[in-house]
C-alpha positions as CSV (number, residue, x, y, z in Angstrom):
1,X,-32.0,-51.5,-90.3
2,X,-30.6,-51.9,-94.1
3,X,-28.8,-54.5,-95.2
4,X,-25.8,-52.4,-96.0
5,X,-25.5,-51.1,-92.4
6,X,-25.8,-54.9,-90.6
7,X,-22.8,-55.9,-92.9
8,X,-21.3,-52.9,-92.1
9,X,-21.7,-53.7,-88.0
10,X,-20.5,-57.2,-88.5
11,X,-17.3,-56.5,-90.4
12,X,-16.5,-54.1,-87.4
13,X,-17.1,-56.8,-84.7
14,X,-15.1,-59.1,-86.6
15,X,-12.1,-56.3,-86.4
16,X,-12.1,-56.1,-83.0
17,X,-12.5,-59.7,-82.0
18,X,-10.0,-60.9,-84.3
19,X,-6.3,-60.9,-82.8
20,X,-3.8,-59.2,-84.7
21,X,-0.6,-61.0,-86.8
22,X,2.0,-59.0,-84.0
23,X,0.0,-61.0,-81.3
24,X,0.1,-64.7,-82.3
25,X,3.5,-64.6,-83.8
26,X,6.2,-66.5,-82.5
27,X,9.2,-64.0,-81.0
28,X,12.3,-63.9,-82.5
29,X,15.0,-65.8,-81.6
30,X,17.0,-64.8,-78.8
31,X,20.6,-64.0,-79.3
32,X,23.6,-65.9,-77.7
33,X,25.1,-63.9,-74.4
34,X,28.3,-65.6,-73.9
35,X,28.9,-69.3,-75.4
36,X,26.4,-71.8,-75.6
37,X,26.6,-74.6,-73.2
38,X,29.1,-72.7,-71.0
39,X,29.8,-70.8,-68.0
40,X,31.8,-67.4,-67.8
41,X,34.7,-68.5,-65.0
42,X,36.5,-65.5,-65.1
43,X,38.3,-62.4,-67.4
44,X,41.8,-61.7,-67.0
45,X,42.7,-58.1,-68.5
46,X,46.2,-58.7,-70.6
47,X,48.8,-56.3,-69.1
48,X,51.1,-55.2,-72.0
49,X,50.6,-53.8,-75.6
50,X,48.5,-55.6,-78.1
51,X,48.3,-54.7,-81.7
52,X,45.1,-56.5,-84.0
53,X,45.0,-59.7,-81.8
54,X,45.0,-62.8,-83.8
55,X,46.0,-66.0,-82.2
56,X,46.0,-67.5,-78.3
57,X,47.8,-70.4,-76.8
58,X,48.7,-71.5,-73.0
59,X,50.5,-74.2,-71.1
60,X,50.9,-73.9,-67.4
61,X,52.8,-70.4,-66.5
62,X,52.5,-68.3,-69.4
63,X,49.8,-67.4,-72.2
64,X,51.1,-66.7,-75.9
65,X,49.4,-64.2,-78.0
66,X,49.7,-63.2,-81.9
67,X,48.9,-59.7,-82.8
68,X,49.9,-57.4,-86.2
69,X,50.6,-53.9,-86.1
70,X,49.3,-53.0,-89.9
71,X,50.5,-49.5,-89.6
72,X,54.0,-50.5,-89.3
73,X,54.0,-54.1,-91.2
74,X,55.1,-55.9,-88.1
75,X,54.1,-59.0,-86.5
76,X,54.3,-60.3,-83.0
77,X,54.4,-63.2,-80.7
78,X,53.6,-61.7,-77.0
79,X,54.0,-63.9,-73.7
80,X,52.2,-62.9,-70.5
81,X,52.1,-64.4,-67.2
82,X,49.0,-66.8,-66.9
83,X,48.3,-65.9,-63.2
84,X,49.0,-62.1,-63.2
85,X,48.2,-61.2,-67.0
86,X,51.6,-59.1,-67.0
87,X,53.5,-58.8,-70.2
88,X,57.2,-60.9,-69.8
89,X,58.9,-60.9,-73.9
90,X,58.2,-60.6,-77.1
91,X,59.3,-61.5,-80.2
92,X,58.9,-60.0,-83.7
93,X,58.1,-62.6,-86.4
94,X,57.9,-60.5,-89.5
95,X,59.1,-62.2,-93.1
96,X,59.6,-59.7,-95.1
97,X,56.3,-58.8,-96.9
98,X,54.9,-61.3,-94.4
99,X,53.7,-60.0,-91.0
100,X,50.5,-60.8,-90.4
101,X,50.7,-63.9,-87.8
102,X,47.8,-66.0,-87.2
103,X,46.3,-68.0,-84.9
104,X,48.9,-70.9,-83.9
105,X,49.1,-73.7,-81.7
106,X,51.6,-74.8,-79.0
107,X,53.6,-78.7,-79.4
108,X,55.8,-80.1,-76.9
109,X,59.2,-77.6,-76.9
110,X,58.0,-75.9,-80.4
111,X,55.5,-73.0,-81.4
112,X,54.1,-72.7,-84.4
113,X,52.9,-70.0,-86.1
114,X,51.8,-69.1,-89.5
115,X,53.0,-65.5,-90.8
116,X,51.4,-64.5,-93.9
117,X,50.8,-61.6,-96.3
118,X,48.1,-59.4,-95.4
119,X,46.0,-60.4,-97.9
120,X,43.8,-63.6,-99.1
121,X,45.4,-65.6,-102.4
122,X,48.8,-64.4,-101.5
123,X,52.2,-66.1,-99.7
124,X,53.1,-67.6,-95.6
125,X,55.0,-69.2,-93.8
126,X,54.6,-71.8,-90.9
127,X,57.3,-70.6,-88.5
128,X,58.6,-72.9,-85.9
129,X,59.8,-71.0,-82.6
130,X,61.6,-72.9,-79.5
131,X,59.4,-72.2,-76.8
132,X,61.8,-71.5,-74.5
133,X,64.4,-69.2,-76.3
134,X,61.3,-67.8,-79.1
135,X,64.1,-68.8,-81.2
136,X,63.1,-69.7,-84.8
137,X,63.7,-73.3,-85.5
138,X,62.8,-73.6,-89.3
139,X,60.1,-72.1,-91.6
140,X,58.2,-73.5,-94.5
141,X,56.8,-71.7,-97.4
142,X,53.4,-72.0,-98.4
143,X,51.5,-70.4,-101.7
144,X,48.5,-68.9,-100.1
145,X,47.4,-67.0,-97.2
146,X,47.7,-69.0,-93.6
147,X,45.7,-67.5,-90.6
148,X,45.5,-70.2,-88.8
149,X,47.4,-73.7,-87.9
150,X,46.8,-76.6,-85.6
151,X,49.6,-79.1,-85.1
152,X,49.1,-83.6,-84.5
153,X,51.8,-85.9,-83.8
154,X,52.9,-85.9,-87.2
155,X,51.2,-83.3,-89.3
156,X,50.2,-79.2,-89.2
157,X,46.6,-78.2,-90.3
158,X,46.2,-75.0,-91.4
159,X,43.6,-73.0,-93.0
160,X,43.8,-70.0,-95.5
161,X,41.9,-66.6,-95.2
162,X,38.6,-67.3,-93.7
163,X,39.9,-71.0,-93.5
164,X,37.7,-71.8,-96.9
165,X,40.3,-74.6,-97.5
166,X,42.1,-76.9,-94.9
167,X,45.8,-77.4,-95.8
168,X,47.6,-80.8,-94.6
169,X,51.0,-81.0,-94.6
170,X,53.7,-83.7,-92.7
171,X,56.4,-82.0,-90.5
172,X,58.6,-81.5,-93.1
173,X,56.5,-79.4,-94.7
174,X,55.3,-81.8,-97.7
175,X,51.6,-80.6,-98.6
176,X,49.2,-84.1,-98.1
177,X,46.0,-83.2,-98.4
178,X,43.8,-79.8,-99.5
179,X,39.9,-79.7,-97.9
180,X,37.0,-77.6,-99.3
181,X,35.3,-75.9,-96.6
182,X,31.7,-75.5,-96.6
183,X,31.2,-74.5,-93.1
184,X,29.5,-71.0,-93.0
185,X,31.7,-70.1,-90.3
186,X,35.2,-68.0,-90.9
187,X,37.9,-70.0,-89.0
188,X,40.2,-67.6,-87.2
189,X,41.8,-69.6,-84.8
190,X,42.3,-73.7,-84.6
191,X,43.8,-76.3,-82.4
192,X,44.0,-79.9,-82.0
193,X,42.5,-81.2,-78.9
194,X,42.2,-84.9,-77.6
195,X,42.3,-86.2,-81.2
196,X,39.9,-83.7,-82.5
197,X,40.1,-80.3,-84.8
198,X,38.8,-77.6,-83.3
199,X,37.8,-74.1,-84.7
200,X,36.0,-71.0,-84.0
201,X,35.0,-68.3,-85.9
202,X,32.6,-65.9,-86.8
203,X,28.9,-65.6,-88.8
204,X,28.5,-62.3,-88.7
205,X,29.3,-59.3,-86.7
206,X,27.1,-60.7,-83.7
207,X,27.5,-64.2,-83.6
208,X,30.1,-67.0,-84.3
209,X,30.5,-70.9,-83.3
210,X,33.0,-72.8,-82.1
211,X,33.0,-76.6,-84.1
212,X,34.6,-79.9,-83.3
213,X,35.7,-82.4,-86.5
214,X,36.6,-85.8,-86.3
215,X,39.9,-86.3,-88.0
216,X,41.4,-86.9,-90.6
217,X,37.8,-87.5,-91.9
218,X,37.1,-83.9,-91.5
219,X,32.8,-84.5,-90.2
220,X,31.7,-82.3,-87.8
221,X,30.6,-83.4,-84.5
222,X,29.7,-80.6,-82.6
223,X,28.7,-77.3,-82.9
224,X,28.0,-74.0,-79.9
225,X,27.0,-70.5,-80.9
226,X,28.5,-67.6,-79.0
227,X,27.8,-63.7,-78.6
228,X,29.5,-60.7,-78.4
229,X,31.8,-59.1,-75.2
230,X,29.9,-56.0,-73.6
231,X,32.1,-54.2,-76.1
232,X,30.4,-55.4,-78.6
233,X,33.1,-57.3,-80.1
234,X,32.1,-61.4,-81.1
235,X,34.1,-64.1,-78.3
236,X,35.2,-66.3,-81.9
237,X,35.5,-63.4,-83.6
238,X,40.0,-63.9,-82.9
239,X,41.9,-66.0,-80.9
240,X,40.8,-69.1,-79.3
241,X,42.1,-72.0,-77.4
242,X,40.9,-75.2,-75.6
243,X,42.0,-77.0,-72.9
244,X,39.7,-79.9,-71.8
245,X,36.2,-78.2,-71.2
246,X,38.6,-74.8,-70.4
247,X,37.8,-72.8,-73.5
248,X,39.5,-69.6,-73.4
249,X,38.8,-66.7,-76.1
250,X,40.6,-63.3,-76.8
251,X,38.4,-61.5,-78.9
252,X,39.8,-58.4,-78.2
253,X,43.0,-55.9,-79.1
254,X,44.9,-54.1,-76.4
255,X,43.6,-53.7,-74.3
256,X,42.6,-57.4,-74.4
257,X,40.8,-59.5,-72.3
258,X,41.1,-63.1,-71.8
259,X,37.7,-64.8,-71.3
260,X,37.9,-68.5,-69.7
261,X,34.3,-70.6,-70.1
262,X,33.8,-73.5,-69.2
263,X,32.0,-76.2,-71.1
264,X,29.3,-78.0,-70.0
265,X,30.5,-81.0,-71.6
């Protein structure tokens, strides 16, 4: 036998013996289903008309929900009943070219909810509504876009489009503070839970997180990933809020679901 053909027979062997890349590459990652760290309690299907969901908030009886029609320019605050998920009132909270509410946040007798232009780099106001009467109370004007507000003792956090900068102002509405964002993650909805900020949000069209900072100093602490509904739409993608370990997320417009997890810890 030649030379050339022994060569030839051992290069061959050497093919077949050899595994191939595909076989001893790690597999990809998996993707989130549901929230990380959590357990799907239940869904409760909203029982009214949504427009574009934007912000959720509860207390005992009723759950509160932001949505903007863009077609008409309006914006709406929407309570339902927390047991039944049945529409009960509604109010509109349109300022003039401002009608896109955002996510909000609940604070002893007061609601409050940001209303902005439906646009980033533009105007809001942080609307204060009596939670009983959905009354306004007061606004304050703010030069930028507000989708989202969380409210302390003695301050409201907001964040602009995307949330790329934190806003701090006192109750009266005297700006304190302004924070650069670096997270990756587009706030849509935050609240202030047990001394914490709390936001969630979206990576991309399949995946978001939901993130815990230590305030005022604004370091975060803790971080889950979450999925997308069996619609395919992302649980941070809108409206969240938190209750304890109750995390409750309505990612949806009408007609919406409410998803209640429950955290691990």
């Amino acid at each position: 036998m030649s030379f050339f053909r022994i060569a030839i027979l051992l290069c061959v062997g050497i093919f077949f013996v050899l595994p191939s890349v595909s076989q001893t590459a790690p597999p990809a990652a998996s993707p989130v289903v549901g929230v990380e760290g959590a357990h799907l309690e239940n869904v409760l299907l909203l029982d009214g008309t949504l427009y574009h969901v934007q912000g959720v908030d509860l207390d005992r009886e009723h759950i509160w929900v932001t949505s903007v029609d863009a077609v008409n320019h309006k914006g709406y605050l929407h309570q339902f009943n927390r047991t039944t998920g049945k529409f009960e009132r509604q109010v509109e909270v349109t300022d003039g070219p401002r009608f896109h509410p955002g996510g909000f946040s609940i604070q002893g007798d007061s609601i409050w909810v940001p209303v902005a232009e439906y646009k980033p780099h533009s105007t809001a106001v942080l609307e204060e509504l009596d939670k009983q009467t959905l009354v306004l109370k007061r606004e304050i004007s703010v030069g930028d876009h507000l989708g989202c507000v969380a409210v302390t003792r003695d301050a409201l956090i907001a964040g602009n489009w995307g949330s790329w900068q934190i806003y701090v102002f006192d109750l009266a509405g005297k700006q304190l503070r302004v924070i650069e964002n670096s997270s990756a993650t587009q706030y849509q909805d935050i609240k202030f839970v047990d001394g914490l900020l709390v936001a969630s949000g979206t990576l991309d069209n399949n995946s978001g997180t939901i993130d815990w900072y230590s305030w005022p100093s604004m370091k975060q602490i803790r971080s889950v990933r979450s999925g997308v509904t069996d619609r395919g739409r992302p649980y941070t993608s809108e409206a969240m809020a938190l209750q304890g370990k109750d995390l409750y997320l309505l990612p949806e417009d009408g007609p919406s679901r409410l998803f209640h997890f429950v955290l691990a810890k």
